[in-house]
CHARMM-style PDB file with segment names, atoms N, HN, CA, C and O in Angstrom:
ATOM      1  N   UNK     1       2.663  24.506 -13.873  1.00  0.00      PROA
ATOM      2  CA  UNK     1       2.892  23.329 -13.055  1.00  0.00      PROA
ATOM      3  C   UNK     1       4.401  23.111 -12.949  1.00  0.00      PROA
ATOM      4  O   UNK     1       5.099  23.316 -13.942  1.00  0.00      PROA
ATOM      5  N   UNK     2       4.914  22.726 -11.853  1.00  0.00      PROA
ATOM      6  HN  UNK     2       4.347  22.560 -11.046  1.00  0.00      PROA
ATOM      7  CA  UNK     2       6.110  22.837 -11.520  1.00  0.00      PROA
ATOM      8  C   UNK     2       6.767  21.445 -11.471  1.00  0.00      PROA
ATOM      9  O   UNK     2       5.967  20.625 -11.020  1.00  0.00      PROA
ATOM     10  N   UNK     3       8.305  20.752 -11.877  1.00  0.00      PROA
ATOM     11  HN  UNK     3       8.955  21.418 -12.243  1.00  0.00      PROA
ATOM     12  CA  UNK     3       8.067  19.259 -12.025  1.00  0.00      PROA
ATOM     13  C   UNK     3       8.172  19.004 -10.907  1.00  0.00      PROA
ATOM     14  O   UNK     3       8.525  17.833 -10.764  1.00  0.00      PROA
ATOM     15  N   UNK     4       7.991  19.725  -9.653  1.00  0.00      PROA
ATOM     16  HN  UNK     4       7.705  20.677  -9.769  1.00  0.00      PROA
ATOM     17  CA  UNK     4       8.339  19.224  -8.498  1.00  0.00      PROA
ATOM     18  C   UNK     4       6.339  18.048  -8.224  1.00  0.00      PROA
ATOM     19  O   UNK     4       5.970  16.997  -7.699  1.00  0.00      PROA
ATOM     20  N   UNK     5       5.695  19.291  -9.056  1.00  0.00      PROA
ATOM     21  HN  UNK     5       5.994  20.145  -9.482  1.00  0.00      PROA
ATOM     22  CA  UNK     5       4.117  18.643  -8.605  1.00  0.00      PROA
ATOM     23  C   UNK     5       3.998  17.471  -9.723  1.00  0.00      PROA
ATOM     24  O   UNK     5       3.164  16.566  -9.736  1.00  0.00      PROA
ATOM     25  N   UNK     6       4.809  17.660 -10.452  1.00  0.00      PROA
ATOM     26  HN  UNK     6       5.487  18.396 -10.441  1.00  0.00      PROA
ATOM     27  CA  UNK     6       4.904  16.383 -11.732  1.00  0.00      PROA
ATOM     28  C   UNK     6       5.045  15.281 -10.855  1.00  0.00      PROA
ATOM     29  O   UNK     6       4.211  14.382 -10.739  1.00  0.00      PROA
ATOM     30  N   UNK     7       6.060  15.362 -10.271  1.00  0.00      PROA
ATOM     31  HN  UNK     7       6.737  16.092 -10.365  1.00  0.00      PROA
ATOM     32  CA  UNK     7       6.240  13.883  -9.496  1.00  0.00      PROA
ATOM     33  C   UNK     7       5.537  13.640  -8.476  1.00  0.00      PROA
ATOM     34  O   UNK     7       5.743  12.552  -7.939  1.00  0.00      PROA
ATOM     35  N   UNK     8       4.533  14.511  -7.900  1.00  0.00      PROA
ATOM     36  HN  UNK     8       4.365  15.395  -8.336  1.00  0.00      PROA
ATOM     37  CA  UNK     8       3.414  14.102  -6.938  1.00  0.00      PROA
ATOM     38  C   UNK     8       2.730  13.343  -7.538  1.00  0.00      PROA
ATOM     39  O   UNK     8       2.597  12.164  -7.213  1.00  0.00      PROA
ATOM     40  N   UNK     9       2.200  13.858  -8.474  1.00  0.00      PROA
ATOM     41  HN  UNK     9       2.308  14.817  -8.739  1.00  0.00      PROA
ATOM     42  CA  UNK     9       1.377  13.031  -9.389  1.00  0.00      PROA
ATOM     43  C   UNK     9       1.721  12.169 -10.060  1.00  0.00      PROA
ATOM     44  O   UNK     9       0.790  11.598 -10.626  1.00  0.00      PROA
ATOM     45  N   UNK    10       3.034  11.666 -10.335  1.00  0.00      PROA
ATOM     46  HN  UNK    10       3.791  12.131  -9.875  1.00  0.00      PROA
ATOM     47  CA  UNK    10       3.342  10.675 -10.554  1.00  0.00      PROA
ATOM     48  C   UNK    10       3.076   9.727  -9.180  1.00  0.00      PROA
ATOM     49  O   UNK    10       2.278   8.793  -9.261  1.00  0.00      PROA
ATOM     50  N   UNK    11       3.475   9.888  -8.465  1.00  0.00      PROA
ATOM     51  HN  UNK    11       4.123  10.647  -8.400  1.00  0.00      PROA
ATOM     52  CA  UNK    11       3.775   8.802  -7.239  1.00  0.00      PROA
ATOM     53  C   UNK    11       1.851   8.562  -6.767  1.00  0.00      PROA
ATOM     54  O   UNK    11       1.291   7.494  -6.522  1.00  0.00      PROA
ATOM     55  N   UNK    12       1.473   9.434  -6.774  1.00  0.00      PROA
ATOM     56  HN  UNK    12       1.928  10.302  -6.973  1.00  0.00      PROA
ATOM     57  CA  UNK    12       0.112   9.268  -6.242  1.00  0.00      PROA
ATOM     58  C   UNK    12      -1.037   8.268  -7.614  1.00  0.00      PROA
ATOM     59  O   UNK    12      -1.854   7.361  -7.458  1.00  0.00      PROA
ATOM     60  N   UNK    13      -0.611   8.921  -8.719  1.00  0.00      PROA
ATOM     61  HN  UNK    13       0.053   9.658  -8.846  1.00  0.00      PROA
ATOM     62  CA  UNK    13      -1.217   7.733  -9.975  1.00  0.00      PROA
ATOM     63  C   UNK    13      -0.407   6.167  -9.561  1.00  0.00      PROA
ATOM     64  O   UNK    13      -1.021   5.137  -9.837  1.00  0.00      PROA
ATOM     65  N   UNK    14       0.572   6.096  -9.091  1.00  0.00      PROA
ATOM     66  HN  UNK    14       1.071   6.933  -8.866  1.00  0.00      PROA
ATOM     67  CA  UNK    14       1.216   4.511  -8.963  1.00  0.00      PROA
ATOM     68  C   UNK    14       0.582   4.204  -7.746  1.00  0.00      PROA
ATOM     69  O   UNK    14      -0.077   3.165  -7.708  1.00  0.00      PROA
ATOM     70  N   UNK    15       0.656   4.902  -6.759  1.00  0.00      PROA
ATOM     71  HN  UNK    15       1.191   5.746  -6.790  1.00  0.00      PROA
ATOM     72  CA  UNK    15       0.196   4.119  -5.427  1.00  0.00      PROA
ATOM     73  C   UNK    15      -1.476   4.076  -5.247  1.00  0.00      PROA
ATOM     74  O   UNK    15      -2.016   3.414  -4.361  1.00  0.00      PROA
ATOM     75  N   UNK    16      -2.099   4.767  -6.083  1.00  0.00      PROA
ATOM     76  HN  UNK    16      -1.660   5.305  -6.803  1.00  0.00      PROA
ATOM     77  CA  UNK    16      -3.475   4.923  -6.267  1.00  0.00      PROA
ATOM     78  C   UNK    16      -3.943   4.144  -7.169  1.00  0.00      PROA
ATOM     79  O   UNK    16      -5.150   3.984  -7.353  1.00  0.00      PROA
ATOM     80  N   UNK    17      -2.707   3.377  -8.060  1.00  0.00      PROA
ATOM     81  HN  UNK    17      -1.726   3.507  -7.911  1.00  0.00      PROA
ATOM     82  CA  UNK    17      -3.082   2.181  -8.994  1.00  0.00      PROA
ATOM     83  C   UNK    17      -2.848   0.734  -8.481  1.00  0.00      PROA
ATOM     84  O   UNK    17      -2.993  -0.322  -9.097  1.00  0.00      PROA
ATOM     85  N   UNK    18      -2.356   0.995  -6.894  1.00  0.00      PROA
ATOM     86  HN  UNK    18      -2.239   1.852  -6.393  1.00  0.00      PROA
ATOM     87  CA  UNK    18      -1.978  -0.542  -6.476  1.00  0.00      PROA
ATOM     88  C   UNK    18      -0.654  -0.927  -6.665  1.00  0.00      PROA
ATOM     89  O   UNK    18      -0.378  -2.102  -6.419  1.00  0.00      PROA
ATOM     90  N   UNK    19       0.193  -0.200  -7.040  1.00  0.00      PROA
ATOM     91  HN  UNK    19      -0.031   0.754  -7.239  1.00  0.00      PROA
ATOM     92  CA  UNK    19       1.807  -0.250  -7.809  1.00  0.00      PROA
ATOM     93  C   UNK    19       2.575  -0.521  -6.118  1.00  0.00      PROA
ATOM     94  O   UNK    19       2.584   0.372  -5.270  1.00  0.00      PROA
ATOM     95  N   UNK    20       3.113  -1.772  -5.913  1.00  0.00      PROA
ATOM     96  HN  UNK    20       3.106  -2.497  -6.602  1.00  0.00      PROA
ATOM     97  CA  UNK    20       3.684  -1.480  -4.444  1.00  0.00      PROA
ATOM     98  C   UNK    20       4.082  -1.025  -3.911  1.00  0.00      PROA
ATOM     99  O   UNK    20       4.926  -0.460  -4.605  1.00  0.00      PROA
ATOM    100  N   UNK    21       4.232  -0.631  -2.695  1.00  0.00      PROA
ATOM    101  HN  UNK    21       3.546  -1.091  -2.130  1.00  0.00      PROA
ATOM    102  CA  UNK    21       5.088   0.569  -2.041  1.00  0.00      PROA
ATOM    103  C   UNK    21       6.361   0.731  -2.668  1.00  0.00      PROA
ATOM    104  O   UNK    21       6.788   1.675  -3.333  1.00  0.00      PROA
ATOM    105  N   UNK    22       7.016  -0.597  -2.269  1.00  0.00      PROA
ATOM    106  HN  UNK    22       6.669  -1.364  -1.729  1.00  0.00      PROA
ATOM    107  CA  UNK    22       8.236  -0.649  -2.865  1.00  0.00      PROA
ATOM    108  C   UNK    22       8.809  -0.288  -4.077  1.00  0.00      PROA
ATOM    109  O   UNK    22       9.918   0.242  -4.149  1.00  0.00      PROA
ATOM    110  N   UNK    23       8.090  -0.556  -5.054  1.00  0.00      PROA
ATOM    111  HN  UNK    23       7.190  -0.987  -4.995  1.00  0.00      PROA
ATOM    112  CA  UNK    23       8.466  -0.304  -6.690  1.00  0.00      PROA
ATOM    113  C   UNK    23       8.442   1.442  -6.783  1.00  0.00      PROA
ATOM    114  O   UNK    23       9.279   2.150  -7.344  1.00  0.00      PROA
ATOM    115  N   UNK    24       7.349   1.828  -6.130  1.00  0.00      PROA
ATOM    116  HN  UNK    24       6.670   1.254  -5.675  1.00  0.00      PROA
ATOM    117  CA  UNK    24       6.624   3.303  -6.272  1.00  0.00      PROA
ATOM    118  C   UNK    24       8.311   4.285  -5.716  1.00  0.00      PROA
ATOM    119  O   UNK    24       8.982   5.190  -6.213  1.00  0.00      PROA
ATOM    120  N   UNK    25       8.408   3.195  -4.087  1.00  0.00      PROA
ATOM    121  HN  UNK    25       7.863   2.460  -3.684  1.00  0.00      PROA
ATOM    122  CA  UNK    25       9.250   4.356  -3.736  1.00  0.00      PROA
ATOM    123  C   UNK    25      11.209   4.072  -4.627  1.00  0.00      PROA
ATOM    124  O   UNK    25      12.229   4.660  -4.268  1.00  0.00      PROA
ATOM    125  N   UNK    26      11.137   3.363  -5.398  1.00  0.00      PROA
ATOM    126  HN  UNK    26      10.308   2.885  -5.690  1.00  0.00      PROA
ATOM    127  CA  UNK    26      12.514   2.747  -6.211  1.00  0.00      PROA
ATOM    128  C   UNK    26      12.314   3.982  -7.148  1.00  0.00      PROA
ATOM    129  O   UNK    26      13.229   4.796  -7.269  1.00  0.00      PROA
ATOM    130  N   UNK    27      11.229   4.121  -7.754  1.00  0.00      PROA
ATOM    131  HN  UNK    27      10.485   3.460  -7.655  1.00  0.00      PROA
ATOM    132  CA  UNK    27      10.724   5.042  -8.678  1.00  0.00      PROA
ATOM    133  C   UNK    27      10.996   6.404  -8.281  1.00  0.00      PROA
ATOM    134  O   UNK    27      11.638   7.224  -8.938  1.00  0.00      PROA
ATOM    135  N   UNK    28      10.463   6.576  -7.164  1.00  0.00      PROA
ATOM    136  HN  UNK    28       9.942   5.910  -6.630  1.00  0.00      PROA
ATOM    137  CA  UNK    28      11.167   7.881  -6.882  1.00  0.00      PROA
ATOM    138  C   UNK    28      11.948   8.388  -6.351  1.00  0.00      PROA
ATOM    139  O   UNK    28      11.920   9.519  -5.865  1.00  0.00      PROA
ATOM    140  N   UNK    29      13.015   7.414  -6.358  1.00  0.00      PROA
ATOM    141  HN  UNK    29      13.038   6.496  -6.753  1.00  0.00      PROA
ATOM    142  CA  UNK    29      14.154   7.172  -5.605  1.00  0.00      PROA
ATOM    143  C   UNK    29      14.347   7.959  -4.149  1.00  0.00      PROA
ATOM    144  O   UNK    29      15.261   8.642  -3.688  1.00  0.00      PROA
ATOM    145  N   UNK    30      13.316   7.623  -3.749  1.00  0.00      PROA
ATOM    146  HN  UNK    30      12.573   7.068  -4.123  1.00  0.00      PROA
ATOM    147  CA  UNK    30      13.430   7.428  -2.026  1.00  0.00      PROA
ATOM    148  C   UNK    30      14.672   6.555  -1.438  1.00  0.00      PROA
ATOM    149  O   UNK    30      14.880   5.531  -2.089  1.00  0.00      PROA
ATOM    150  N   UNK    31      15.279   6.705  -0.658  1.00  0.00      PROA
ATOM    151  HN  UNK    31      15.110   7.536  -0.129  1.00  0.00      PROA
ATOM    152  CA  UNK    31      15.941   6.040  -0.025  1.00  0.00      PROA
ATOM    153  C   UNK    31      15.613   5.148   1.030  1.00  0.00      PROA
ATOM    154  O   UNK    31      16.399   4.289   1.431  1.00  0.00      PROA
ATOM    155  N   UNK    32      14.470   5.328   1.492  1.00  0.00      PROA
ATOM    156  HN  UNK    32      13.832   6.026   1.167  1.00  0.00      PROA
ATOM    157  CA  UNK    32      13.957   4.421   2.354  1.00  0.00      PROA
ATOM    158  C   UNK    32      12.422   4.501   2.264  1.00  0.00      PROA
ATOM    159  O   UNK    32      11.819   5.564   2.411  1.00  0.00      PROA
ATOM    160  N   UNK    33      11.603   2.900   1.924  1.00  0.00      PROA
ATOM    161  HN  UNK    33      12.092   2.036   1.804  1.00  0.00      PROA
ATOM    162  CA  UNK    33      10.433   2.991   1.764  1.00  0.00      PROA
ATOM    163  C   UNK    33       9.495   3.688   2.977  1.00  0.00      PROA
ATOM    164  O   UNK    33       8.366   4.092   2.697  1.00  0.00      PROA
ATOM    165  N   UNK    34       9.976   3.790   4.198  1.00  0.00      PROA
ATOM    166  HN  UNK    34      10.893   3.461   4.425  1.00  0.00      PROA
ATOM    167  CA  UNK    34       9.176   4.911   5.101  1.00  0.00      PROA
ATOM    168  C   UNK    34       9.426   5.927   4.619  1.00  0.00      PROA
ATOM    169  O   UNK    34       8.881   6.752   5.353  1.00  0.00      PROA
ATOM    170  N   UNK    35       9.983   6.506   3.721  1.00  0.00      PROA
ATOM    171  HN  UNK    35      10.426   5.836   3.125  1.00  0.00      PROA
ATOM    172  CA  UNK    35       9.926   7.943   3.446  1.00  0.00      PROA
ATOM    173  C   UNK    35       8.682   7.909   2.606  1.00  0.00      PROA
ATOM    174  O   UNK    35       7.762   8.607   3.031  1.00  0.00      PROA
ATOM    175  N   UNK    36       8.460   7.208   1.447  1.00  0.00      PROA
ATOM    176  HN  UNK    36       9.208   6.641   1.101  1.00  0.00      PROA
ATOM    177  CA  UNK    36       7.475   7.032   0.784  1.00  0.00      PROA
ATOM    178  C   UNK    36       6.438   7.290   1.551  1.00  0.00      PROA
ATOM    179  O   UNK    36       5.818   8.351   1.478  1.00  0.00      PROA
ATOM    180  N   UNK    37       6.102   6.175   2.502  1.00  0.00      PROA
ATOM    181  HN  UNK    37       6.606   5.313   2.562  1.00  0.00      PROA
ATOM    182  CA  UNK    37       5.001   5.566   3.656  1.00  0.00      PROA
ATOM    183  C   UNK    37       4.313   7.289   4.046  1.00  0.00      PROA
ATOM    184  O   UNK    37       3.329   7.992   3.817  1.00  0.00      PROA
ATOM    185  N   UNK    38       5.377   7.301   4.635  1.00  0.00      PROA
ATOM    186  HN  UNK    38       6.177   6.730   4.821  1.00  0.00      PROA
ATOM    187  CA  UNK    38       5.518   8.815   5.154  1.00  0.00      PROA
ATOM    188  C   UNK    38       4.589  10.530   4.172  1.00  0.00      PROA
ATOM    189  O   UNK    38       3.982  11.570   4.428  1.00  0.00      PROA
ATOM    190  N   UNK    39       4.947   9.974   3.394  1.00  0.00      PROA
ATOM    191  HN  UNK    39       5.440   9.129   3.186  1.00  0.00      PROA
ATOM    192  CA  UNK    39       4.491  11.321   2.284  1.00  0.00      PROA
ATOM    193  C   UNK    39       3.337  10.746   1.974  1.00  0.00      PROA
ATOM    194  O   UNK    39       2.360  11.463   2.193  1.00  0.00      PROA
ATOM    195  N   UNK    40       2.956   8.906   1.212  1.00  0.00      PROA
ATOM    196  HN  UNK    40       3.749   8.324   1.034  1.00  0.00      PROA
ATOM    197  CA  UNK    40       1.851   9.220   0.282  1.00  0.00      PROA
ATOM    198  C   UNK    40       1.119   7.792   1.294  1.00  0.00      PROA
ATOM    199  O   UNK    40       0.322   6.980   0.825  1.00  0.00      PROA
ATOM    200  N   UNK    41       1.471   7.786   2.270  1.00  0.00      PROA
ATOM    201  HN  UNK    41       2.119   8.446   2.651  1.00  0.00      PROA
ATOM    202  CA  UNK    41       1.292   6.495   3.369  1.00  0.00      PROA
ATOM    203  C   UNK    41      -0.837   6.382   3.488  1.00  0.00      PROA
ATOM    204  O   UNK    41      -1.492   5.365   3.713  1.00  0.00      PROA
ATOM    205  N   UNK    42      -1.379   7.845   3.232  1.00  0.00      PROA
ATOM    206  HN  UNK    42      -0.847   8.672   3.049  1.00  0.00      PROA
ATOM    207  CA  UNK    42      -2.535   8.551   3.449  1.00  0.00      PROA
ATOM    208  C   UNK    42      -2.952   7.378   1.954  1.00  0.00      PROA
ATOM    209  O   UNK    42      -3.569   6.426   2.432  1.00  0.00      PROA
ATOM    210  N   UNK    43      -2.855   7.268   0.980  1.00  0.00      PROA
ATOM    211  HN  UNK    43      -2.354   8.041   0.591  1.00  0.00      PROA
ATOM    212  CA  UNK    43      -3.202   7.053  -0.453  1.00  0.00      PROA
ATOM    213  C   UNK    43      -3.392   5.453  -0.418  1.00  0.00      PROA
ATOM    214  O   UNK    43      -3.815   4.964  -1.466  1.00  0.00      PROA
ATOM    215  N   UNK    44      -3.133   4.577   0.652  1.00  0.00      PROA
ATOM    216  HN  UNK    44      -2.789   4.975   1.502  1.00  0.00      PROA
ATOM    217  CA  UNK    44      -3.069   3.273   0.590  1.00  0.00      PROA
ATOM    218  C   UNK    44      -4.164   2.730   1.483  1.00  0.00      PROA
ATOM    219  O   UNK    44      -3.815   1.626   1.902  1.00  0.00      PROA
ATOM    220  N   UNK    45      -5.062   2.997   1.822  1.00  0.00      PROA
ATOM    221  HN  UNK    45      -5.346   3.894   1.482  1.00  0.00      PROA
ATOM    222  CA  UNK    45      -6.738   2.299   2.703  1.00  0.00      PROA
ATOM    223  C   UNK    45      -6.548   1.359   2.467  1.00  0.00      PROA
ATOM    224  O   UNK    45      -6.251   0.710   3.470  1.00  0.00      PROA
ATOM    225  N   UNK    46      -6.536   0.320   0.806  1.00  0.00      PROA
ATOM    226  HN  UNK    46      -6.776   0.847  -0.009  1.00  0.00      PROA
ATOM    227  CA  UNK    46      -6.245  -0.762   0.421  1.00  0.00      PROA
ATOM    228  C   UNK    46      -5.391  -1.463   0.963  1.00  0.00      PROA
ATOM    229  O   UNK    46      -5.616  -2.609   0.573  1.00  0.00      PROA
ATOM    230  N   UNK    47      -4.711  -1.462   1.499  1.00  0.00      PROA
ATOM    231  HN  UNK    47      -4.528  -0.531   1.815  1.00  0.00      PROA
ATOM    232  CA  UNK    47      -3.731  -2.137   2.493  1.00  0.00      PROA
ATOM    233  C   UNK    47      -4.140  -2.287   3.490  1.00  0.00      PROA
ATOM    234  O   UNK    47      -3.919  -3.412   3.941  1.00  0.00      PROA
ATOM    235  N   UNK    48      -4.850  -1.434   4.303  1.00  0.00      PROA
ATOM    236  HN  UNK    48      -5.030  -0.521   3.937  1.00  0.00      PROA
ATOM    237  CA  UNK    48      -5.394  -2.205   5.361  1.00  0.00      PROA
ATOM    238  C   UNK    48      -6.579  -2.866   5.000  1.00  0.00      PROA
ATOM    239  O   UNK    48      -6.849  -3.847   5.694  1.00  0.00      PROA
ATOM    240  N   UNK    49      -7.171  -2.651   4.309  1.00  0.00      PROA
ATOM    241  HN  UNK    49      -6.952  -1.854   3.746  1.00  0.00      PROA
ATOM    242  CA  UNK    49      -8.550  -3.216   4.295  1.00  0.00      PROA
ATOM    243  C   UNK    49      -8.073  -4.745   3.836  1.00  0.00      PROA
ATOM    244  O   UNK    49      -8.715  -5.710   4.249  1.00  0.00      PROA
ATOM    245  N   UNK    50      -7.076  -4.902   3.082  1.00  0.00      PROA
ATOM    246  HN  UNK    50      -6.554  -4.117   2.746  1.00  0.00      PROA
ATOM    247  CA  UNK    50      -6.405  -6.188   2.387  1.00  0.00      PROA
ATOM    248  C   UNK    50      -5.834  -7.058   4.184  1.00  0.00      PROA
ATOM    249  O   UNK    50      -6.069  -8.237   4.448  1.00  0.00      PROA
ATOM    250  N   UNK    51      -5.313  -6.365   4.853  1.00  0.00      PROA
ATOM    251  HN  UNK    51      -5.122  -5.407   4.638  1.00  0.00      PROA
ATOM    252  CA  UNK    51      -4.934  -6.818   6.032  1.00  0.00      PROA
ATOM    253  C   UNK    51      -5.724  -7.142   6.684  1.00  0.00      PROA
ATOM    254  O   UNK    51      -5.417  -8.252   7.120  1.00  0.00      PROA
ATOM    255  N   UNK    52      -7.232  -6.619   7.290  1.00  0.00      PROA
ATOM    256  HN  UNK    52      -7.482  -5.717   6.936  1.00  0.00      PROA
ATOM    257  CA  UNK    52      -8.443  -7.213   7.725  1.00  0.00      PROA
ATOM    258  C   UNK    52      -8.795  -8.321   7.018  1.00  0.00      PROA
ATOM    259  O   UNK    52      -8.845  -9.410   7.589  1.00  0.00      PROA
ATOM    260  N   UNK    53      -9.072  -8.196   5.745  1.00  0.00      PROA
ATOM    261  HN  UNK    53      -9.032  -7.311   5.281  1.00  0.00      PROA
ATOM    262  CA  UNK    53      -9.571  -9.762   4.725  1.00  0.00      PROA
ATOM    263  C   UNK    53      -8.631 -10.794   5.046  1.00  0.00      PROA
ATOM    264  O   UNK    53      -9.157 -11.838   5.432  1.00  0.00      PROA
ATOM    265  N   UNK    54      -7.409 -10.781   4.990  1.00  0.00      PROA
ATOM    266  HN  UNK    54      -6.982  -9.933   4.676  1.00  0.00      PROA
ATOM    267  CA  UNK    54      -6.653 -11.977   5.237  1.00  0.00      PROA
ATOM    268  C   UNK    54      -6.751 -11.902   6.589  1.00  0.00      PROA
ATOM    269  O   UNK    54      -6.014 -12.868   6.787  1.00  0.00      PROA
ATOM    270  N   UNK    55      -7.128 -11.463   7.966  1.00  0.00      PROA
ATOM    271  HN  UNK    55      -7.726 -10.678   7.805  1.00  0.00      PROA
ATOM    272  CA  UNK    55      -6.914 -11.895   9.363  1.00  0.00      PROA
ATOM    273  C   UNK    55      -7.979 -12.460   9.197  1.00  0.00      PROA
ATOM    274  O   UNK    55      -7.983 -13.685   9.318  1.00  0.00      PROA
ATOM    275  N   UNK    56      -9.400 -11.665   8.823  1.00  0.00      PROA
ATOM    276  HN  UNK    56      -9.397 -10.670   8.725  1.00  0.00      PROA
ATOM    277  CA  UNK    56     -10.584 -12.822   8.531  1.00  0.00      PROA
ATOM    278  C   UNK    56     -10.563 -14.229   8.240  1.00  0.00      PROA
ATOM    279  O   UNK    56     -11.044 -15.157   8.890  1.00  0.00      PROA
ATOM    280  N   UNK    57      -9.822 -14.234   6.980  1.00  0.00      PROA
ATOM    281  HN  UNK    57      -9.431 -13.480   6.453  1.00  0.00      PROA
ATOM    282  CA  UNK    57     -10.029 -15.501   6.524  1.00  0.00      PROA
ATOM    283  C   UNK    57      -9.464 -16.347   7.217  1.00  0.00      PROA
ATOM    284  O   UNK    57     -10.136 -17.357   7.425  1.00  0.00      PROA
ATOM    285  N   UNK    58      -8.113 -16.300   7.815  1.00  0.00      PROA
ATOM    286  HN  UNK    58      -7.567 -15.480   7.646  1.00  0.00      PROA
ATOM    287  CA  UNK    58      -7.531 -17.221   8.592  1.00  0.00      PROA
ATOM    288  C   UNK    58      -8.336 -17.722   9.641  1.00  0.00      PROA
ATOM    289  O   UNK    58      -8.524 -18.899   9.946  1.00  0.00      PROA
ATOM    290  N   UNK    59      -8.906 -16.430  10.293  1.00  0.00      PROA
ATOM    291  HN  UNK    59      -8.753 -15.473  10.045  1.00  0.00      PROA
ATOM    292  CA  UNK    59      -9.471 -17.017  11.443  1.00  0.00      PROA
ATOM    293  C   UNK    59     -10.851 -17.817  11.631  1.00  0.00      PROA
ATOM    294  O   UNK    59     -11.231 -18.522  12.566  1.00  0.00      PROA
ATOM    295  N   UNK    60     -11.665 -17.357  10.043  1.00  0.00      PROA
ATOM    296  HN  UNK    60     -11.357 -16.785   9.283  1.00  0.00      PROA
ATOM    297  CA  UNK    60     -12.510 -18.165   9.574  1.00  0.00      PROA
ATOM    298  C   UNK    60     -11.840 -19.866   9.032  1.00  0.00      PROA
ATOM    299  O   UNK    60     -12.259 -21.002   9.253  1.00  0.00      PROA
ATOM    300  N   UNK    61     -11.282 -19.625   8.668  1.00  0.00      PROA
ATOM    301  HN  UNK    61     -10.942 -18.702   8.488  1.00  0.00      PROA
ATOM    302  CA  UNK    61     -10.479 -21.080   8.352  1.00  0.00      PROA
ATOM    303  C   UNK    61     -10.055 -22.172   9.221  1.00  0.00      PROA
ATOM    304  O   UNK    61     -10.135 -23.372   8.960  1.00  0.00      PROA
ATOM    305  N   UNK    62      -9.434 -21.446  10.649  1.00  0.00      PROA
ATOM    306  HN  UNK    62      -9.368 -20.471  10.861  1.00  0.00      PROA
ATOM    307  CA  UNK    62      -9.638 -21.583  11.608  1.00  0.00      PROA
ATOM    308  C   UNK    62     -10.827 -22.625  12.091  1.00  0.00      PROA
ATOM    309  O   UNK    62     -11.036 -23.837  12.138  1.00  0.00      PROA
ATOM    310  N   UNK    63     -11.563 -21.197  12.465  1.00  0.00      PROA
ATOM    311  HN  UNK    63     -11.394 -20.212  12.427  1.00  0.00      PROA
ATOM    312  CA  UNK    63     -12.923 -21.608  13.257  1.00  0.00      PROA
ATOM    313  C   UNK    63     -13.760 -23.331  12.574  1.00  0.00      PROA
ATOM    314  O   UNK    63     -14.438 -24.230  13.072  1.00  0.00      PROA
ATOM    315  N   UNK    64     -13.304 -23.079  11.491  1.00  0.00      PROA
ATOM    316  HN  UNK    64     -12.754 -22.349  11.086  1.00  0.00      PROA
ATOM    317  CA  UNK    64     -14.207 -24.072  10.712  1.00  0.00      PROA
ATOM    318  C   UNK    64     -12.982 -25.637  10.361  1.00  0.00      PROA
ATOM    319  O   UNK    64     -13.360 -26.768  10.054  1.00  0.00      PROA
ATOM    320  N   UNK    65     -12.118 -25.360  10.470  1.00  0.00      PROA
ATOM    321  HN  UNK    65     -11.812 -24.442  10.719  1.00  0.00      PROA
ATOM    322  CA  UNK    65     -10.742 -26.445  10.800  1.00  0.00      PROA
ATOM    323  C   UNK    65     -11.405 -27.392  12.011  1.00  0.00      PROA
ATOM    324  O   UNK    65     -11.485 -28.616  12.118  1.00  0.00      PROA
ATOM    325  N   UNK    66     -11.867 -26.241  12.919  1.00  0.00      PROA
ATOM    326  HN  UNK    66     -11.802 -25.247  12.832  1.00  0.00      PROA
ATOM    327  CA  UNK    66     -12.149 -27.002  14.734  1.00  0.00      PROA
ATOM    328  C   UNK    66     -13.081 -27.658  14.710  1.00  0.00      PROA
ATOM    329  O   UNK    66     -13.094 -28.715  15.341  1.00  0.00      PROA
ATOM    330  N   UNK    67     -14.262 -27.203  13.904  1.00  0.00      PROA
ATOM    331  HN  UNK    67     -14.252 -26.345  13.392  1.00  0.00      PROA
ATOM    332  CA  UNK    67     -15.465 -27.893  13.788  1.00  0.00      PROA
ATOM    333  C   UNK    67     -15.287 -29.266  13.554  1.00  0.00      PROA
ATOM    334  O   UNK    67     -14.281 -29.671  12.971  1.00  0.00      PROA
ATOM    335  N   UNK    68     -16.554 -30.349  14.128  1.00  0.00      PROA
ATOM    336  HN  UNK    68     -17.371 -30.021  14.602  1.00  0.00      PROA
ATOM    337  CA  UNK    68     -16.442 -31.525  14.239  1.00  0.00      PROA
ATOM    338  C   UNK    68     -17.006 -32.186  13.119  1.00  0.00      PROA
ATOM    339  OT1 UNK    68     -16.985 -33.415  13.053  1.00  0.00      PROA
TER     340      UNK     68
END
């Protein structure tokens, strides 16, 4: 194993643990968090699915605000 795949697996255990983009890509000293995005961007579903739940709720919150 080569440490180049060391640090795949590092970055993919943090972003596969919920570790924020941001911290993950400080960690591997990316220079810019789209580079991160970019390489392990595939490893984060949780983010969108987190982005649907909160448009939901608002708009459920919403809907039910209007109600009489």
């Amino acid at each position: 194993m080569r440490v180049h795949d060391l640090r795949h697996l590092a970055a993919t255990l943090m972003i596969s643990s919920q570790v924020p983009l941001a911290m993950a890509s400080k960690t591997l000293r990316h220079s810019k968090i789209s580079t991160t995005v970019d390489i392990y961007g595939h490893l984060v579903p949780y983010a969108a699915q987190q982005a649907v739940d909160a448009i939901a709720a608002a708009l459920t919150a919403a809907e039910l605000a209007q109600r009489p």
